[in-house]
N, C-alpha and C positions, 0 to 999 in steps of 0.2 A: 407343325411345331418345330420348325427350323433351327432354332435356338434354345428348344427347353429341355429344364434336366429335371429326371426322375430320379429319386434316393428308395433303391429296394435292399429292405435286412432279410437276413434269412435268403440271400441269395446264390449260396453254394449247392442247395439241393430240393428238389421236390417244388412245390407252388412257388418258392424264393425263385429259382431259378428260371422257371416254366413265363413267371413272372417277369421275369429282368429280360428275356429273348421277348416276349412278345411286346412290351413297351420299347422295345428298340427299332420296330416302325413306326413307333409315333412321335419319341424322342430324339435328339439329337443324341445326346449325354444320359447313360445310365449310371449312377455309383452304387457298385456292390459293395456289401455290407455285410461280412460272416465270420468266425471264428477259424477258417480252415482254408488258407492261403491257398493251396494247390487247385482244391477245389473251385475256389472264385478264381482262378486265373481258369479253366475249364468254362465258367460261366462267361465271363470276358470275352475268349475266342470265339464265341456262341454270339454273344452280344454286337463284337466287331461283324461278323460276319454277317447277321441280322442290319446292320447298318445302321451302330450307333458308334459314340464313341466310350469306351468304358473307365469308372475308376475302382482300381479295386482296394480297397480300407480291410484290413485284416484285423478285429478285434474284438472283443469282447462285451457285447451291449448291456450286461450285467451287471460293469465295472461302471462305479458314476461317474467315473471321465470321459467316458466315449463316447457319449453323445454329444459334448460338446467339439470333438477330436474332428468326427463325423464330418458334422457341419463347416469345423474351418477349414479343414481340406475341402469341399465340397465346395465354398466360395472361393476359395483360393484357387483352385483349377478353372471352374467354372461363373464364379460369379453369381449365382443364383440358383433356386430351387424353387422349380412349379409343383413336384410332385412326392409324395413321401409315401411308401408303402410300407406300413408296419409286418412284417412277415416272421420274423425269426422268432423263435421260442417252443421248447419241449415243454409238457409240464411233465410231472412221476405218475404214473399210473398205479399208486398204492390205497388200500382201505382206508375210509377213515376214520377208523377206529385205530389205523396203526400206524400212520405218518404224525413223521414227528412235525416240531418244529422247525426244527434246521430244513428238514426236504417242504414244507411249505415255503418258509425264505427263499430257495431255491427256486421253488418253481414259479413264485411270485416275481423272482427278479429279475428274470431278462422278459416274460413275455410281454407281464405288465408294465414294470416298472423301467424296463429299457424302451417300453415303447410310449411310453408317456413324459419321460426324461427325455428322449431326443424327439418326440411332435414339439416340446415346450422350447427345446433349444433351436431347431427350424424355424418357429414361429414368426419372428419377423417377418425372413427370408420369405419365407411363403405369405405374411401380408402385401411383402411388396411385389409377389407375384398376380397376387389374385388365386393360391396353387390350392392342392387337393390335396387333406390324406385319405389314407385308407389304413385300420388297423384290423386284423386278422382274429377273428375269435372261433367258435365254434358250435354247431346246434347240439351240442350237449351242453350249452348254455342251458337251453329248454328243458333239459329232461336228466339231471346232474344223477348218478348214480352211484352208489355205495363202492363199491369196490375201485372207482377213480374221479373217488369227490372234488378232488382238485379241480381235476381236467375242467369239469361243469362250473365250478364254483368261479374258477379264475375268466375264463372265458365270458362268463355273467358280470364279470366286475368288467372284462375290458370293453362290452358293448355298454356299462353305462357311462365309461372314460371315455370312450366314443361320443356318446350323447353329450356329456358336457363340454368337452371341445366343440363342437359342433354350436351347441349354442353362445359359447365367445365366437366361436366362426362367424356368425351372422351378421355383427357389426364387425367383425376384421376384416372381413371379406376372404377367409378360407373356409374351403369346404369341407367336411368329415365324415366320414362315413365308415360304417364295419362289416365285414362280411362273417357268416357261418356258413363254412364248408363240412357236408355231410362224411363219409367216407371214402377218402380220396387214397387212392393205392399210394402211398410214396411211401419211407421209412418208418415213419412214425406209427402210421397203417398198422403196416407189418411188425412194429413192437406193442400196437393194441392187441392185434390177434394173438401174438404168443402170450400174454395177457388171459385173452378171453376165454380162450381154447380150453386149459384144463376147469376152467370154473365151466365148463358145459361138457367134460369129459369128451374132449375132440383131441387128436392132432393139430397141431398146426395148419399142415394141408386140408385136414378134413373141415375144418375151421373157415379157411381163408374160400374154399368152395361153396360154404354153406351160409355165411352172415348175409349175403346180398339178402338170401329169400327169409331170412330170419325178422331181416327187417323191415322187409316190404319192397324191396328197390331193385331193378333189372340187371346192375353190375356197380360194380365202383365206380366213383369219380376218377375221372384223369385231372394232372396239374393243371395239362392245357386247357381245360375245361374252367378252371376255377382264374388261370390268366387272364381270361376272354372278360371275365368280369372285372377283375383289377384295372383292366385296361378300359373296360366304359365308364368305371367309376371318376376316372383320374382324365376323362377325354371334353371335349366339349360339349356333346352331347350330354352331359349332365348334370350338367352345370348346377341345374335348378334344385339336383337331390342331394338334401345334405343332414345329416340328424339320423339316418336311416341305418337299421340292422338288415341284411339280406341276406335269406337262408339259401343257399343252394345245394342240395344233398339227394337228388334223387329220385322225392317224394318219402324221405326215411320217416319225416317228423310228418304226422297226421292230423295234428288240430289244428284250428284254424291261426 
């Protein structure tokens, strides 16, 4: 892939990151994409060193300009985009019996709505590529529960954003696809468990020790774990797969 560029969001920390180093052997050009400058200059030096070349865009994919910002720096330096990795986005981890409004808008607006705003602003770019996305959800798509309805609920909506991209893909000639990552240790992890913890009268610690077997699964996910996949998604090798949700978590989720 001598000449191709990959656009990863959510590239300052955690699978964004993990994500943007390990597509820098397959790409020429990675463009980071995150709200926290110092951070992605960290990803960047990771990225150069991996042996690509990097751009780093410091903004906000919440705001509805930035996706379009994105893209013209992205063709402006580069000329093109094979690859788009949808990654950035928290959702609140509150009841929902007790999230408002306002914190729905919120968590609706960068995972989904930034990452369906800028696949629509790429779109060309990536017909004339032949390119790939990949947008990021979650298997608590499958199994949304009460105390962080969101998380489930938004996640469910972004694998079917996934699917209907995918099928305009089919005649554009772009690919689409979503993943669901099980319990992957990075920040966010570790703001579910301070979460989880007093609703099952744990610590923190005693918490972060005890979900693996709670769950059924032999430890956390690592990023690097969930990169390996971003990177087959978006590779040649598979070309052929597109429309598709893949869970990867463990074995947390048990039905079929």
């Amino acid at each position: 892939m001598s000449n191709k560029v990959a656009v990863v969001t959510g590239a300052s920390q955690g699978i964004g990151f993990s994500t943007a180093v390990r597509l820098a052997r397959d790409f020429a050009s990675i463009v980071l994409v995150a709200r926290n400058r110092a951070k992605l200059e960290e990803t960047a030096a990771a990225v150069k060193e991996a042996g690509a070349e990097p751009l780093v865009i410091d903004l906000d994919l919440a705001d509805r300009s930035s996706a379009k910002k994105v893209v013209e720096q992205t063709l402006v330096k580069f000329g093109r985009i094979d690859a788009l990795l949808n990654i950035a986005g928290a959702v609140p981890q509150i009841d929902v019996l007790e999230m408002t409004d306002e914190q729905w808008d919120a968590g609706m607006a960068l995972k989904l709505h930034g990452a369906r705003r800028l696949t629509i602003e790429a779109w060309p770019a990536l017909m004339a590529s032949k390119g790939s996305v990949v947008l990021i959800s979650g298997n608590s798509a499958l199994f949304p529960k009460a105390p962080y309805a969101a998380v489930g609920t938004i996640n469910a909506a972004i694998i079917a954003l996934a699917k209907a991209f995918s099928d305009k893909g089919i005649t554009d000639g772009v690919q689409v696809n979503s993943v669901m990552p099980g319990p992957v240790m990075t920040g966010r992890r570790r703001s579910y468990l301070e979460h989880w913890a007093p609703l099952h009268n744990m610590t923190v610690e005693e918490a972060t020790a005890k979900f693996p077997g709670e769950v059924g699964i032999t430890r956390y996910g690592e990023p690097d774990d969930i990169a390996e996949l971003m990177a087959f998604l978006v590779s040649p090798a598979a070309r052929w797969m597109t429309g598709s949700a893949i869970r990867m978590d463990g074995g947390e989720v048990k039905s079929i």
